[in-house]
N, C-alpha and C positions, 0 to 999 in steps of 0.2 A: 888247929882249928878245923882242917879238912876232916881229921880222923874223929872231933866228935862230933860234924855233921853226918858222916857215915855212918857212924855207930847210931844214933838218933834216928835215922831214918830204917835201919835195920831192927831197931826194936817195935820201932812204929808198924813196921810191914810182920812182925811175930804178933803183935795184939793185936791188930785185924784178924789176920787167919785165925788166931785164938778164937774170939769173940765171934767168928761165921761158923769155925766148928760148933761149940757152945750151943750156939742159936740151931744149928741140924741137927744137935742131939738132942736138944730137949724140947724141939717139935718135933723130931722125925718124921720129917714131912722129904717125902721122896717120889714123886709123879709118875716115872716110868716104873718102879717096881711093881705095881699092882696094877700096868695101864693094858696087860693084857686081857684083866677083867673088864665090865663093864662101868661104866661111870659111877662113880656113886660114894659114899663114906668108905674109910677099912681102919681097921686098928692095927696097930704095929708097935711091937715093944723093941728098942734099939738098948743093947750097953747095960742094960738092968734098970734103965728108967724105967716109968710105969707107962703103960699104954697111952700112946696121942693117937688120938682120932683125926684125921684129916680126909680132905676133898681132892679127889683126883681131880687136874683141870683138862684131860683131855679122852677120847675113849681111843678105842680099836685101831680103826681108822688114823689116828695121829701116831699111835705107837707103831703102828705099820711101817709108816711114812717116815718115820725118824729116823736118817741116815747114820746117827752117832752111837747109836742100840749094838750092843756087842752081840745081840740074838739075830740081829739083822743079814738075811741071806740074800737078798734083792732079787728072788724069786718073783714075777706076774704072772699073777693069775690070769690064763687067755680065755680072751671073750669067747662067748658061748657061740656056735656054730649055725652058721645062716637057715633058716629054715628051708628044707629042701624046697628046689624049684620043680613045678611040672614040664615036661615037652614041650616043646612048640612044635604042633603038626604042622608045615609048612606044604599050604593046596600045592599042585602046580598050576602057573596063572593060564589063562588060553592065551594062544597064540595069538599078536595082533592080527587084526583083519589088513587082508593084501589090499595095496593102495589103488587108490581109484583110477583105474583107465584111461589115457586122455583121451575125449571123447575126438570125434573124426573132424575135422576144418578144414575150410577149403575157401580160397580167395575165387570166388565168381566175376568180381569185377573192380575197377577202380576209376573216382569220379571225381572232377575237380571244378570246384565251384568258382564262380569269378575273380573272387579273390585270391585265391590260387592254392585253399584251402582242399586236400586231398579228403577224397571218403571211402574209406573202404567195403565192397559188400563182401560180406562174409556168410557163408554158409555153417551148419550146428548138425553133426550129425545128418547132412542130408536135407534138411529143412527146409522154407524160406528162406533165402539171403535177407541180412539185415545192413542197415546202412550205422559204420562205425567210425568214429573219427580217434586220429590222439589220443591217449587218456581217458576212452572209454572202458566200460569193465563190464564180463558177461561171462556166466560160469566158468570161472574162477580164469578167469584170461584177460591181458588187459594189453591195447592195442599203443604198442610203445615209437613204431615207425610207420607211415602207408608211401610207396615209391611210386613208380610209374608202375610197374607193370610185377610188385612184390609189397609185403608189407610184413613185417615185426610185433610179433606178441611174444605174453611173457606168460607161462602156467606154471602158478606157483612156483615163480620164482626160475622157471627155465626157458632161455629162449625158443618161440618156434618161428621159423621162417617160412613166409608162403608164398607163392607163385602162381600165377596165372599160368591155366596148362595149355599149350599150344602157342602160345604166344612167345613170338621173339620179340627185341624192340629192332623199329624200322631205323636207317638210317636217317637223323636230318638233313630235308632240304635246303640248298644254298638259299641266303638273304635273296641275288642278284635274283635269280628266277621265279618266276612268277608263280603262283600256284595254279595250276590247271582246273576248270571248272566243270562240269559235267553238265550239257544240258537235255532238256528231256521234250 
């Protein structure tokens, strides 16, 4: 029983192939033989049949691309070369400009109001003294501490310390003794 389901299946698989032959010879219809041409009709006589006409289904471009093509060298074509670039003159830039001087300050004096809020007067280059407190702000200086007899700015960002010139601080007087009065 085995050996005539084999046999059966073996003649089955001869008259397919038969009949696929059969069908390629009397269309001769073959896609990549003539796919190095352009698209289009070609005639072809196979075996001594008489000429079938067929339709290529793909052009150049596919026959290229066809890895299974025994003309296939897998040769790229490389892309075509960048269009040249011009120069770039590169100026030389100027030099920055040298940073600004800090101008001249000077601690004139120091004043303290009854609240026990200090004020500092500050001189600009020589100037009038002006009267500054805390957290004020005046070319480009900004008044961070005012002490008894010193006071604390910041220009841009760099400490300066000032000083009353000639001045030392005095010792304080004891509570017990009195303050002495001056009369005139």
């Amino acid at each position: 029983m085995i050996r005539k389901v084999a046999l059966e299946l073996v003649l089955l698989g001869l008259l397919l192939y038969s009949l696929f032959t059969v069908r390629a010879i009397l269309t001769g219809y073959d896609p990549v033989a003539d796919a190095a041409g352009s698209v289009g009709t070609a005639t072809r006589s196979v075996g001594g049949l008489p000429d079938t006409e067929y339709r290529a289904t793909g052009g150049k471009d596919i026959f290229e691309r066809n890895l299974f093509h025994p003309t296939r060298t897998g040769v790229v074509k490389a892309p075509p070369p960048p269009p040249p670039v011009e120069p770039v003159v590169v100026m030389p830039e100027e030099p920055p400009p040298p940073p600004e001087p800090m101008p001249a300050v000077m601690l004139k004096g120091v004043l303290e109001d009854p609240s026990g809020e200090r004020i500092a007067l500050i001189s600009v280059d020589n100037e009038r003294s002006q009267p500054y407190r805390v957290g004020d702000m005046f070319d480009n200086f900004e008044v961070v501490e005012i002490g008894i007899l010193e006071a604390r700015l910041t220009w841009k960002g760099e400490p300066v310390d000032l000083k009353l010139r000639g001045q030392t601080p005095e010792p304080a007087e004891p509570a017990s003794r009195p303050a002495s009065r001056r009369r005139r």
